[in-house]
C-alpha positions in Angstrom: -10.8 23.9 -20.8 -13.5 26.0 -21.1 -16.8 26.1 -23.2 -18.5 28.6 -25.6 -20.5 30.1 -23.0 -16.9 30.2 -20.5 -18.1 28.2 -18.2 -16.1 25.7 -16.7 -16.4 22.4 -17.0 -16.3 19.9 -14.3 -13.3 17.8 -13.9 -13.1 14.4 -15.3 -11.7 11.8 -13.5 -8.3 10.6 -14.9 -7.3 7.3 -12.9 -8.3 5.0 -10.8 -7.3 4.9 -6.8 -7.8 2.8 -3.8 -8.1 4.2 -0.3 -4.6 3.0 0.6 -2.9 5.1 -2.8 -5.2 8.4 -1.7 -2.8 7.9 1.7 0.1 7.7 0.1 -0.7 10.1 -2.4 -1.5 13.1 0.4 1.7 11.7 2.4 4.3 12.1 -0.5 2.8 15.5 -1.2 3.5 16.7 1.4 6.9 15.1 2.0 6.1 13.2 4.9 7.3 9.7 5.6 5.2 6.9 6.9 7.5 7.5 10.6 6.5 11.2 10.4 2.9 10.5 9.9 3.0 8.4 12.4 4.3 10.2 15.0 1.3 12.7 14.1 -1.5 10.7 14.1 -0.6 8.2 16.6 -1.2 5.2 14.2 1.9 2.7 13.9 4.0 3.0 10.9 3.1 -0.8 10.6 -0.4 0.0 10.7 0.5 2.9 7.9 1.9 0.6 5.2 -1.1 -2.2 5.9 -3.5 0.8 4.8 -1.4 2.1 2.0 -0.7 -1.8 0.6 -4.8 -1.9 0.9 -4.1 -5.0 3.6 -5.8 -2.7 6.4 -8.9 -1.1 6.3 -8.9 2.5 6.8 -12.0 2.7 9.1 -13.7 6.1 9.9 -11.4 7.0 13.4 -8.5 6.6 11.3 -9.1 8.3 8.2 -10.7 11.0 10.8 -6.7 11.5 12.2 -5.1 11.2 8.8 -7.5 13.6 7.8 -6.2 16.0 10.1 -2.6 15.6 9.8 -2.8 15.6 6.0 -5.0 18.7 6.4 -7.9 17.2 3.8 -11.6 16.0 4.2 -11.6 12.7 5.3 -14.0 11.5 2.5 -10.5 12.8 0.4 -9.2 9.5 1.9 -12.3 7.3 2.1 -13.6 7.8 -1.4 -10.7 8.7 -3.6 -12.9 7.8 -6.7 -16.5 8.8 -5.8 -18.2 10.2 -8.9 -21.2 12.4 -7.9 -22.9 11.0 -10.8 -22.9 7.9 -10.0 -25.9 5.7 -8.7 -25.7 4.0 -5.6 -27.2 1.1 -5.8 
């Protein structure tokens, strides 16, 4: 969608989504299961499905390696609904 003036506007956000659904999210993209992910981060595939349930916190060294072997920035993971625009209080 574009304006008058073709600029582009920015993108609205859609839907809501936890931490542990941004995981999931990056991990079905890219056709990995929660063994595979596992076996490239180092974090059990227990571990895994605590974090994509939300049961787990992510914490910054994990979401550091899922970041990596999802190939994203890890506040892709850690703030999957930030809105820039938003106040922090």
């Amino acid at each position: 969608m574009t304006t008058k003036n073709d600029e582009w506007l920015p993108a609205t956000k859609q839907i809501d989504v936890t931490v542990g659904e941004s995981v999931r999210i990056l991990r079905e993209l890219q056709g990995l299961s929660q063994n595979q992910l596992a076996e490239r981060t180092g974090i059990p595939q227990s571990t895994l499905s605590a974090i994509e349930n939300n049961t787990v916190s992510l914490g910054i060294h994990r979401a550091k390696q899922l970041a990596i072997a999802l190939s994203c920035h890890p506040a892709v993971l850690c703030f999957p609904g930030w809105d820039v625009n938003q106040r922090v209080s």
